[in-house]
C-alpha positions in Angstrom: 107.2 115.1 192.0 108.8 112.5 190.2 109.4 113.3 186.0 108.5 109.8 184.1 110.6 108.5 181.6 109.9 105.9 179.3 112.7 104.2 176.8 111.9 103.0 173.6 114.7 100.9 172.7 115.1 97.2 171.7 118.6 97.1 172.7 118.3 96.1 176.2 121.5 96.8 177.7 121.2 100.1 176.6 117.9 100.1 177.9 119.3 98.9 181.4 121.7 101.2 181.1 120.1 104.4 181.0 117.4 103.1 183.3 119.8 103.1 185.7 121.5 106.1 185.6 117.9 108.2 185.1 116.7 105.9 188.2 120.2 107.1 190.1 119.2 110.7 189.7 115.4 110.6 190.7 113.3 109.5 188.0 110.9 107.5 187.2 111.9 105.2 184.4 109.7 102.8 182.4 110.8 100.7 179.2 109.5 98.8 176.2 111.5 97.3 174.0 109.5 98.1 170.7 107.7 100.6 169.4 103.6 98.8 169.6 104.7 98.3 173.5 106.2 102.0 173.9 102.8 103.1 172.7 100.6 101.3 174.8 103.2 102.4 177.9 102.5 106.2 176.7 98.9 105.6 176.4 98.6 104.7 180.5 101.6 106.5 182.0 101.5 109.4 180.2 105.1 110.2 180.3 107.2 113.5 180.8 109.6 112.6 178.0 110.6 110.0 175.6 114.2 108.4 174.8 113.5 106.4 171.2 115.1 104.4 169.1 114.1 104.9 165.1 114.7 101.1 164.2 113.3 98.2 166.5 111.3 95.4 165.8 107.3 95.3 165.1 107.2 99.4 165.1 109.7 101.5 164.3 110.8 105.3 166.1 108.9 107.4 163.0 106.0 105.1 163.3 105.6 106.1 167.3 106.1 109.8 166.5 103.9 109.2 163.8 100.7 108.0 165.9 101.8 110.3 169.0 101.1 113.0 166.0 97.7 112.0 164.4 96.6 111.4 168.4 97.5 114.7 169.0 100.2 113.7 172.0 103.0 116.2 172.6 105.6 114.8 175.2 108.6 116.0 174.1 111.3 112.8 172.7 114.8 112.6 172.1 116.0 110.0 169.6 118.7 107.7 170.6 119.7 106.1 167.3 122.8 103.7 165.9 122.4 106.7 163.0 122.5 110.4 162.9 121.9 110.6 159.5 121.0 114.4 158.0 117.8 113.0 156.6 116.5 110.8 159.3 117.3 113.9 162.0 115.7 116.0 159.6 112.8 113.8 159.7 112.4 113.2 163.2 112.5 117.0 163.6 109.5 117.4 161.7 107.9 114.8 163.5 108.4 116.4 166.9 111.4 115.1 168.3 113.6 117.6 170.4 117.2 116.4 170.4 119.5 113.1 168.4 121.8 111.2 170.0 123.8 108.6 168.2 124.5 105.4 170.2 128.2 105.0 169.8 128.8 109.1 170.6 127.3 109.5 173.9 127.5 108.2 177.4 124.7 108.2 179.8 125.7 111.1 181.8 124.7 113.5 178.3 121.5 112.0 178.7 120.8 113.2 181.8 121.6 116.8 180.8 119.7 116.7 177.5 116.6 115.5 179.2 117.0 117.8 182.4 117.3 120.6 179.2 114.0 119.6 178.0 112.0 118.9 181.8 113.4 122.6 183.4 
């Protein structure tokens, strides 16, 4: 069967991007572009694992991981941030997320291997 990926990311050719190249090797991908939609989208679909972004409009990455905590929901995420601050990876950590990957340091294809890390 199928893993389910859902993108939490309001930069949508990023988004597009990584759809793609998850969709390319066999998943399913869903997206919402910030973070009130993202957790609606986990709410129904239930995902295997979660790419997020920490700052997007209306709700931000730590506010997801926040709720996903307090509703007890442990699907593993990996940040994709414009930062990779000490602090805010230190944060995220605490908050549940498995892996950081900045925006401008990575191309789709490390991606792929950190989620297939986290799904196998």
């Amino acid at each position: 069967m199928s893993k389910k990926i859902l993108i939490i990311d309001d930069d949508e050719i990023l988004a597009d991007v990584l759809r793609n190249k998850l969709e390319e090797n066999g998943f399913i991908v869903s997206v919402a572009y910030n973070g009130v939609d993202g957790l609606s989208i986990i709410k129904k679909e239930n995902p295997d694992i979660i790419l997020l972004d920490i700052v997007m409009p209306k709700m931000g990455g730590f506010e997801v991981m926040e709720e996903l905590q307090k509703d007890g929901i442990k699907i593993p995420i990996i940040i994709v941030s414009n930062s990779g601050q000490p602090v805010e990876i230190d944060l995220a950590q605490k908050l549940g997320a498995k892996d950081w990957l900045v925006k401008t340091d990575f191309d789709p294809k490390e991606v792929l291997e950190k989620i297939l890390k986290q799904i196998n």
